[in-house]
Phi, psi and omega in degrees: 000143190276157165216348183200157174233162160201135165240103183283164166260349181232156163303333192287345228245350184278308174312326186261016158270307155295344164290322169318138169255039163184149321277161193323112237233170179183147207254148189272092197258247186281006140111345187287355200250336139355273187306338192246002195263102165226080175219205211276193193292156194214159161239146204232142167276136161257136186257347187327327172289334180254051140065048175261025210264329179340140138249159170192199317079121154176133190061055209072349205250157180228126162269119171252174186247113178332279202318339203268151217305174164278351185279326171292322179304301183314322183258000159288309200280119162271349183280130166323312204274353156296308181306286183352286179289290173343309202267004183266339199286329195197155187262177205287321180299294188325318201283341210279301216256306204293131160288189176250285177336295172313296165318321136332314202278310175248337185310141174254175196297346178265015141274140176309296216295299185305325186276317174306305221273319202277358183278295151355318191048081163268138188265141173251118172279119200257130117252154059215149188126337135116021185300153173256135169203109186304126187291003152268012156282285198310330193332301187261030185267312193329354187239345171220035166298104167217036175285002174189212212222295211240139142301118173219005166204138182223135190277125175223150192275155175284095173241183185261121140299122186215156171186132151237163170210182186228086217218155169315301187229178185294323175250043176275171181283147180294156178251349199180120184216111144234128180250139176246144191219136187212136193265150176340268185344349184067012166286110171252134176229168198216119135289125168216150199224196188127345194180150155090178216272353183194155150337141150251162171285139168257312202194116170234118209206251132220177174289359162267305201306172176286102195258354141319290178319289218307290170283014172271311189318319200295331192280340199344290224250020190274085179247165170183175199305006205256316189174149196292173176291316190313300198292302206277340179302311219279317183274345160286357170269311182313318171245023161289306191320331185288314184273355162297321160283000153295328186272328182281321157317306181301332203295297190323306201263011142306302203298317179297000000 
């Protein structure tokens, strides 16, 4: 239950409102995850007021502003498989209202959206103090994080991108998810999701390891009432192979 509201105008004046330790304060980005909050009473910070909604590009690097929606990312972002996953991630009103922060905070190991940014290696910028911490650090920090307050940027490096999944149905949540991201420097990492409280890393490495091995270990023990460990080792192999000779395709026909 909500018990007190604020909408600050300044970052300083929000922060020192999430910082209280009674009662328990917590920031408003597009309100779904709210909405749905039934524990004990809390008061919500509204961020609307501070412009964290920006994308932008520089120095090779894409900034999103923690508030911006996934339908503003869907339409900033040209690479397809960003479009892809967003829409796997949510149907058109959500993407309209959930933030990437938000969506950050709770999304679980069956988002499309969480395993691409951990595929990635995306930095989450914190305050107050701008601390950085790569979200395949915080993941499993989440639940007892309390080195800073607020999410207000989050970093993704420009690389080649790739995802596949597997779901019951087309507009089901994946059940089997791996996403691969592969940098100039030829550094590859394999995320994979489907089950359990957040995405894991499979591999952060290069395009000789074995990226078979790599995501049958991350699935080893990932079972749960959606499907055994056995089913997701086996289709987690099939679509690192795909995607992985899709990115040695690209690679090639970048070098000509």
């Amino acid at each position: 239950m909500i018990v007190d509201y604020f909408r600050p105008k300044t970052l300083t004046e929000a922060i020192a409102l999430l910082q209280r330790e009674t009662p328990v304060t917590l920031p408003l980005g597009g309100g779904n995850i709210m909405s749905k909050y039934q524990e004990e009473p809390i008061a919500v910070v509204d961020l609307q007021a501070l412009g964290l909604n920006q994308i932008g590009r520089e120095n090779n690097k894409i900034e999103i502003g923690a508030t911006a929606t996934l339908a503003q990312i869907e339409a900033f972002l040209t690479d397809s498989v960003f479009k892809n996953v967003i829409q796997i991630q949510a149907g058109k009103n959500q993407r309209n209202s959930g933030t990437v922060a938000g969506l950050i905070n709770v999304a679980d190991g069956r988002s499309a959206l969480l395993t691409l940014l951990l595929a990635v290696d995306a930095q989450l910028i914190w305050q107050p103090g701008e601390k950085m911490i790569s979200l395949g650090n915080w993941l499993p920090q989440r639940k007892i994080w309390h080195e800073a307050s607020l999410i207000t940027k989050i970093v993704l490096p420009d690389v080649t991108v790739r995802f596949e999944s597997v779901a019951r149905t087309p507009k089901d949540r994946p059940i089997v998810a791996v996403a691969m991201a592969q940098w100039p420097s030829s550094r590859l990492r394999i995320a994979v999701g489907g089950s359990g409280p957040f995405p894991v890393l499979a591999l952060d490495g290069t395009q000789q390891d074995d990226v078979e091995q790599a995501v049958d270990q991350a699935f080893y023990t990932a079972e749960d009432e959606w499907a055994s460990a056995s089913y997701r080792r086996e289709a987690g192999r099939r679509l690192a192979v795909r995607l992985a000779s899709e990115l040695r395709l690209n690679r090639r026909e970048q070098v000509k």
